[in-house]
C-alpha positions in Angstrom: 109.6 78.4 125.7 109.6 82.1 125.9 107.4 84.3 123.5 108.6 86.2 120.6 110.2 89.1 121.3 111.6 87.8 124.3 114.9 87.2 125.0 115.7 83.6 126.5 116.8 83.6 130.0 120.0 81.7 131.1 118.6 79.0 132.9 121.0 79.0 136.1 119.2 75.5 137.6 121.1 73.5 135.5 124.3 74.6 136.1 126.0 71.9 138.2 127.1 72.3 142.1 130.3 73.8 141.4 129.6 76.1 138.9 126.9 77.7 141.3 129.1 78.0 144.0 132.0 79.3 142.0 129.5 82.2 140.9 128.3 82.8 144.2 131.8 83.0 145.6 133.1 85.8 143.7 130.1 87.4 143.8 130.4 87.3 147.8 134.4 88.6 147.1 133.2 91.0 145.0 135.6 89.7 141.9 132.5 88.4 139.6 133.1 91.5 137.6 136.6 91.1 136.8 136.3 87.5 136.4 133.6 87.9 133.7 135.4 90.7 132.1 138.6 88.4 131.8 136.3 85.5 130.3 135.0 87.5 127.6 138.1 88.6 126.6 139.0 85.0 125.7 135.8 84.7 124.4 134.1 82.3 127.1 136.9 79.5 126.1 136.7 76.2 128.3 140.8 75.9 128.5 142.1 79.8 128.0 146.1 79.7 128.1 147.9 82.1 130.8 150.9 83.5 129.9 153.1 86.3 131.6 155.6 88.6 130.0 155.5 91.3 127.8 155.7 93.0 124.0 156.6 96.4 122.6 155.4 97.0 119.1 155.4 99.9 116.7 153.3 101.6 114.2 155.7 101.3 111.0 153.4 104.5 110.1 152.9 106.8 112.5 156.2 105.6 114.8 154.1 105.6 117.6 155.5 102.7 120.6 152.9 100.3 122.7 154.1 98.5 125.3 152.0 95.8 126.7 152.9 93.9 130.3 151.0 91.1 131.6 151.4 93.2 134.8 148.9 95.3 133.3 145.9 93.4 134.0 146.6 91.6 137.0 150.1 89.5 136.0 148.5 86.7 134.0 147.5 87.2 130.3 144.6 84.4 129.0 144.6 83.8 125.1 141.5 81.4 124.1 143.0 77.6 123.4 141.7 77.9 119.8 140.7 74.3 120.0 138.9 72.7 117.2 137.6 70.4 118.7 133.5 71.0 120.1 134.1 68.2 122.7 137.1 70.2 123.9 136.4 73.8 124.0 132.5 74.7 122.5 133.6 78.6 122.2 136.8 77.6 120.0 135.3 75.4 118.0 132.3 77.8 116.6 135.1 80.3 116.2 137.2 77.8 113.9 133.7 76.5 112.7 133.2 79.9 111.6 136.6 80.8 109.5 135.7 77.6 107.9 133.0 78.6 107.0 133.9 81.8 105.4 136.8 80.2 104.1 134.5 77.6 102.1 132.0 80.1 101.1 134.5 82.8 100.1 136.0 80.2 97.4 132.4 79.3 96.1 130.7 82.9 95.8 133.8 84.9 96.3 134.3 87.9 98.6 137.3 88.9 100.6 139.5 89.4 98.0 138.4 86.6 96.0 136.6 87.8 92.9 133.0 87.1 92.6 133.1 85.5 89.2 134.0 82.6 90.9 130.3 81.4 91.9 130.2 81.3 87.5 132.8 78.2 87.7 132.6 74.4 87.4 132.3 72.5 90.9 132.2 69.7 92.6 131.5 67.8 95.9 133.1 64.6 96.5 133.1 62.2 99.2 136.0 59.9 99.7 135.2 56.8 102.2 137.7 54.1 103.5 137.0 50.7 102.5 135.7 47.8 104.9 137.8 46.3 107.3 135.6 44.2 108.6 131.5 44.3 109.1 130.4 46.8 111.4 127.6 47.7 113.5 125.3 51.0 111.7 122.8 53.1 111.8 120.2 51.9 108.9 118.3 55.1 108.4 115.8 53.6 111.4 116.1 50.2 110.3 117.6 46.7 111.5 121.4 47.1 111.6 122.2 43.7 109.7 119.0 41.7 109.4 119.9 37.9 107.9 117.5 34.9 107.4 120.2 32.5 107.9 122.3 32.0 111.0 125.9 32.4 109.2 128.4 32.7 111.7 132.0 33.5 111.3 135.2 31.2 112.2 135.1 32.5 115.3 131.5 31.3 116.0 129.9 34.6 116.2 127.0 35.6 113.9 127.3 37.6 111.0 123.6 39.6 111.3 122.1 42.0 113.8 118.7 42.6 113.8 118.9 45.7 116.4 117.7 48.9 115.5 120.8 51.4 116.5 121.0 55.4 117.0 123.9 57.5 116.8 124.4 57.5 120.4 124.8 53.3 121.0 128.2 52.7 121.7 127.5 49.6 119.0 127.6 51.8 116.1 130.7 51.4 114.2 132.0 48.6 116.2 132.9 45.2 114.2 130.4 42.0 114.6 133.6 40.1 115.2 136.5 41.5 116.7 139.1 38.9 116.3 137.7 39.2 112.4 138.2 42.6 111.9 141.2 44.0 110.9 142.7 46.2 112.9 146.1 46.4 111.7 145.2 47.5 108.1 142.9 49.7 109.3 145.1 51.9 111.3 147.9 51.8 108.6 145.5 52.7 105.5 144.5 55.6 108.2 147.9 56.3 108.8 148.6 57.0 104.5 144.9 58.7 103.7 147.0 62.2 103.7 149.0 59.9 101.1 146.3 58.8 99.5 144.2 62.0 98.9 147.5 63.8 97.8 147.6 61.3 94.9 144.1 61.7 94.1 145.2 65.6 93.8 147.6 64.5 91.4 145.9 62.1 89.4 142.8 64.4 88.8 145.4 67.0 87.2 146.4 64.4 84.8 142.9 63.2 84.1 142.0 66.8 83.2 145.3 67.0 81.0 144.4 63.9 78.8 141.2 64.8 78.5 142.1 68.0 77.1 145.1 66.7 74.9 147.4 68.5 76.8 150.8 67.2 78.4 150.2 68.2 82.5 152.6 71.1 82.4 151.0 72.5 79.2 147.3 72.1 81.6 148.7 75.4 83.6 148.0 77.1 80.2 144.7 76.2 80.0 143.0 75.2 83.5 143.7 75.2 87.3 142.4 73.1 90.1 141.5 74.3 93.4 140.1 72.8 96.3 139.1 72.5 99.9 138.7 69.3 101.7 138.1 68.5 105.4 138.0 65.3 107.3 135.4 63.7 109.2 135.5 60.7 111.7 132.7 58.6 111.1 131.7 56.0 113.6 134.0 53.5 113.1 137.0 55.8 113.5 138.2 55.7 110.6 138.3 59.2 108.4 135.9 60.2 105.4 137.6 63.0 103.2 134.5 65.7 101.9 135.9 67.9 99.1 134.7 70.9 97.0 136.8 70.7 93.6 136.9 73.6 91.5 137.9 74.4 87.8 139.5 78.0 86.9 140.6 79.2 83.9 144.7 79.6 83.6 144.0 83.2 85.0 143.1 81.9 88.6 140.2 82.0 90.4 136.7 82.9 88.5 138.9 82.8 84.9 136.8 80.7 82.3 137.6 77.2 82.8 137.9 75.3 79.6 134.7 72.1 80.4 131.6 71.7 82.7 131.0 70.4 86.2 129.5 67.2 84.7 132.5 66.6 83.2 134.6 67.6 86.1 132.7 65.2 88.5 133.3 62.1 85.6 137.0 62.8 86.2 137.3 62.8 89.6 135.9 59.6 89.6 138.3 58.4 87.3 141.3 59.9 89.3 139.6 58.2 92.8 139.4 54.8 91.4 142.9 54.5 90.0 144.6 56.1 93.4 146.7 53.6 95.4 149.6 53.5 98.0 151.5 50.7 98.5 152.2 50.4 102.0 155.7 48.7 103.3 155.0 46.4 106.1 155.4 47.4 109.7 158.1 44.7 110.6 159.2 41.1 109.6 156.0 39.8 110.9 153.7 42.1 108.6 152.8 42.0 104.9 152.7 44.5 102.0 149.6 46.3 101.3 148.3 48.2 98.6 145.5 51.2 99.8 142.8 52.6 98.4 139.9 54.6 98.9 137.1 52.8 99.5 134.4 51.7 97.2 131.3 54.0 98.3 132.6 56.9 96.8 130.2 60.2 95.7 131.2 63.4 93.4 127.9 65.3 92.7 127.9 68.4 91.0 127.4 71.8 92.7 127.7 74.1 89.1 128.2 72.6 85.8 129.8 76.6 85.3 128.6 79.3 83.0 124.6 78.8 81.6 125.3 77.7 78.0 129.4 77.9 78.5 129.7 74.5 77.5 128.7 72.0 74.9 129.4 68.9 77.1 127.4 69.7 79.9 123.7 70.0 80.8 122.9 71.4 83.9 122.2 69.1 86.4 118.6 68.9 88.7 120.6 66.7 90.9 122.8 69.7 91.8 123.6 71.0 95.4 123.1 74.4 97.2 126.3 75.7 97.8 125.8 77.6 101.4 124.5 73.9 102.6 127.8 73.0 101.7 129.8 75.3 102.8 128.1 74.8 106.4 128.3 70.9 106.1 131.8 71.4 105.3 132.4 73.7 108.4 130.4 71.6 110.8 132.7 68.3 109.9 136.0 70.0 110.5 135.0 70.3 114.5 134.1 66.8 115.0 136.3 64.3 117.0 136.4 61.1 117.1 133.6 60.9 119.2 130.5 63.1 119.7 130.2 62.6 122.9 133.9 63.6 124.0 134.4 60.1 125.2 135.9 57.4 122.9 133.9 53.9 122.2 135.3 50.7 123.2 136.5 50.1 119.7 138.0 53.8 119.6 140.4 52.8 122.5 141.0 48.8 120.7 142.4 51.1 117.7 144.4 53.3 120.0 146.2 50.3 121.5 146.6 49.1 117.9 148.2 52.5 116.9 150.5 51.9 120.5 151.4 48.0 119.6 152.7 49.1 115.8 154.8 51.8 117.2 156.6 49.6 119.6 156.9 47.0 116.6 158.1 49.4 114.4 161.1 51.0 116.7 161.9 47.5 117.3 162.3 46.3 113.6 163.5 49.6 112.0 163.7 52.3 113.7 164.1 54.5 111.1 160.3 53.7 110.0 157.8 56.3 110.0 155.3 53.6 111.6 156.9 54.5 115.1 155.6 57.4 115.5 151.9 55.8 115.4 151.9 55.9 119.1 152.3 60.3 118.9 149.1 59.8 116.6 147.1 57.0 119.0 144.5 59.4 120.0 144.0 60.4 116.5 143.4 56.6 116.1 146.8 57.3 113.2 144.9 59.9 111.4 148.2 62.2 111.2 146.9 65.0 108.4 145.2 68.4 109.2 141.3 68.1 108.6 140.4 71.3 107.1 143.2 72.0 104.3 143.2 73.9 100.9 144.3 74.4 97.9 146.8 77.8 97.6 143.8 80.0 95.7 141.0 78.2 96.8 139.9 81.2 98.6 141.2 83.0 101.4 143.0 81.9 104.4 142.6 81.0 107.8 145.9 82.6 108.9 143.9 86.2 107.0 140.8 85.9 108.7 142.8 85.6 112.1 144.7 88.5 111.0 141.7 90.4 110.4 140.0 89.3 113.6 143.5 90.8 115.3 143.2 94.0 113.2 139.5 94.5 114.2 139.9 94.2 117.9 143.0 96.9 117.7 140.9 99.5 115.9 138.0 99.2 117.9 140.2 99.6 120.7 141.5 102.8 119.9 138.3 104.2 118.5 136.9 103.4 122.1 139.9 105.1 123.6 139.9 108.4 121.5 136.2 108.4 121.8 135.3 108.4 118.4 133.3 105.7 115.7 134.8 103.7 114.4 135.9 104.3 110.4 133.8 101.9 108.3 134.8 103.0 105.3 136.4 100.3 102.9 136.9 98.5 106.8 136.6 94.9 105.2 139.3 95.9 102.5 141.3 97.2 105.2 141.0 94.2 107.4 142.3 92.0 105.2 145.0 94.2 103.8 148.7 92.4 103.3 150.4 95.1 104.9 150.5 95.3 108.0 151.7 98.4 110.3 152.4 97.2 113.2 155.8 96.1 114.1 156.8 93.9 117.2 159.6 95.2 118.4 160.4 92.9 121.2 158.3 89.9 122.5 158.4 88.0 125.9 156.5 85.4 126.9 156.3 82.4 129.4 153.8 79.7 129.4 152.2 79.3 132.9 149.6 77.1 132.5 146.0 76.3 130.7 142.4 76.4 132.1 140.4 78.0 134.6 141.4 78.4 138.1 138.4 75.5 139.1 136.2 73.5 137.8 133.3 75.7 138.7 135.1 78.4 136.6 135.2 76.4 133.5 131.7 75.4 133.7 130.6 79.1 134.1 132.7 80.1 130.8 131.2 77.0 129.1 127.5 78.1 130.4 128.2 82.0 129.3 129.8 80.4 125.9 126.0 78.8 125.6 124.1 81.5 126.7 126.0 83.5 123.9 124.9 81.1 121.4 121.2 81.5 122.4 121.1 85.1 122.1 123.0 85.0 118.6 120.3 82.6 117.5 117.6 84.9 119.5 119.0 88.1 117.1 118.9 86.0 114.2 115.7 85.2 114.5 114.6 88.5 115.2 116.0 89.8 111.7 114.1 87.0 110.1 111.3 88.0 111.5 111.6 91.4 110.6 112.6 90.5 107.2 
């Protein structure tokens, strides 16, 4: 462990075989430079996309042209993957990780445009499970996974208790005691309507709200708004848990007096949850009817009850959470896969195949069924909705944030190239400005492939992508320290 003050060393012994003699090689063709300027350009992504062509764009101020060629820097232009995913690309997913973040946080304190009056409003955090399909291997907070005095066994001769002690990383976890009991086929198709589901629930809260405050739904718009932001998160047994921060505004929009406390707020949401359903039509002549729902271990804890003393229905709550730990829960889920490690379980794949097998029934019986395209979805185990989404004024968005990123790297750009510091006057305000001056003219681009040139390669990005990490958590803990 290196002292304090020290910063940690890349430790180049555990880089694997090819990764050392990919480093070595350039370093012998004396391309190591150029090869680790191009990396941090894409930000030390594991799978950069190369593209060739070219762009012209204008300032709509200043009428000043910039032409950009791919022939510029060596004929081959990498953009980072912007992968979600941590198992996929490490350096992506901390980026995305990071808008999430901001885009959680933003909507709970406010900032970046979104007024600050917000952190006075009602909210709440609610976690919406899938129901059982079947009993399941778990993690017991350290103890036995399904201890039983009796030796029940199901019709399939198999016993219903396990008295192992799993961890996260046993491929047991999440997998059914029984798998010709379990049910695989409802388990993929409630997956397949949760976007259906939790769009209801949206709906459904609204009019909770409205009969709660006498009002018709359309006359609610006069007096209260909902917002939200929800991601999804696999759990072990592939199947999709939906974590959402609900907030209440006034009819003004975000941080406008909302008309009831968070107390309140949570005790409708559970309302709304428990009456959601989606009746799902069979997959073909051989299936049955089902009607979904979420499932029954269902949470909605209050964050803020709202304004100290702005309600006569509430009493602040000492169960109540910290928002920045939810904000960085929130942003944490929205990078998982289906699989920590990167590699799917053995009952992962039996859902895949499931997700394959409807499909194929589906085109056969009616091809005009939306089941059919299950198989597109198969290594989403038929999860098809986005798993960070939000309301319209929740906070700001992902596309801004990208925006700004964009805008950032072009003025620093030209303050390096005219030599000068860069302006950091009202910077944040101008980053995230609507306008924007710059005009493409003309845009052509050809896709020529993804990833590193070797193996080696990739692993050095991935290792640089680490080391990166290290020394952000090395400054941070220097300013603590300071602090």
């Amino acid at each position: 462990m290196p002292g304090a003050g020290v910063l940690p060393d890349l430790d180049l012994t555990a880089l694997t075989d090819a990764a050392q003699e990919a480093a070595e090689s350039r370093i012998r063709a004396g391309s190591w430079s150029a090869w680790s300027d191009a990396a941090q350009r894409v930000q030390w992504c594991s799978h950069p996309v190369r593209l060739r062509g070219s762009s012209v764009t204008v300032d709509t101020v200043t009428g000043a042209l910039d032409t950009f060629s791919s022939s510029q820097v060596g004929g081959v232009v990498r953009v980072p993957c912007g992968n979600r995913r941590a198992d996929r690309c490490s350096a992506c997913s901390r980026v995305y990780a990071r808008d999430t973040f901001e885009l959680i946080r933003t909507g709970l304190l406010g900032g970046k445009q979104v007024p600050e009056s917000v952190a006075d409003n009602p909210l709440v955090f609610a976690t919406l499970t899938a129901p059982s399909f079947g009993h399941v291997h778990g993690v017991r907070n350290g103890g036995r996974c399904r201890p039983r005095q009796d030796a029940e066994t199901c019709p399939h001769g198999r016993l219903l208790s396990c008295h192992k002690v799993h961890d996260d990383a046993d491929d047991q976890v999440g997998s059914p005691l029984c798998w010709e009991c379990y049910d695989w086929t409802s388990a993929v198709v409630w997956q397949w309507h949760a976007p259906e589901l939790w769009r209801r629930t949206t709906i459904a809260l609204r009019r909770a709200l409205a009969g709660y405050l006498g009002v018709t739904s359309t006359g609610l718009r006069k007096i209260a708004t909902v917002q939200y932001a929800k991601v999804a998160e696999f759990q072990a047994r592939g199947l999709v848990h939906f974590h959402a921060l609900i907030r209440l505004d006034g009819p003004d929009g975000p941080g406008s007096p909302a008309p009831l406390g968070g107390l309140t707020l949570a005790r409708l949401v559970k309302q709304a949850v428990r009456g959601v359903q989606v009746e799902a039509s069979p997959v073909d002549g051989a299936d049955v009817p089902r009607v979904l729902r979420f499932g029954v271990q269902f949470d909605a804890r209050t964050v803020r009850t709202g304004r100290p003393g702005g309600f006569l229905d509430d009493v602040r709550s000492s169960d109540e959470l910290h928002a920045g730990q939810v904000a960085g829960y929130l942003a944490k889920y929205a990078t998982k896969s289906t699989s920590e490690s990167g590699v799917p379980r053995p009952h992962h794949r039996r859902m895949e195949h499931e997700c394959i097998d409807l499909s194929q029934r589906a085109m056969t019986c009616d091809p005009d069924s939306s089941y059919f395209l299950l198989g597109k979805w198969a290594r989403m185990l038929g999860f098809r909705g986005h798993f960070s989404t939000k309301s319209r004024a929740y906070s700001v968005t992902l596309g801004r944030l990208r925006a700004a990123r964009r805008r950032f790297a072009r003025l620093k750009a030209e303050s390096e190239r005219a030599g000068e510091p860069l302006d950091l006057a009202d910077l944040e305000a101008r980053l995230l400005a609507d306008d924007d001056t710059t005009l493409v003219v003309s845009s052509s681009w050809e896709f020529v492939g993804s990833g590193w040139g070797s193996q080696g390669d990739k692993e050095l990005a991935d290792a640089a992508a680490a080391r990166a990490r290290e020394y952000a958590q090395f400054v941070a803990t220097r300013v603590n320290e300071d602090r």
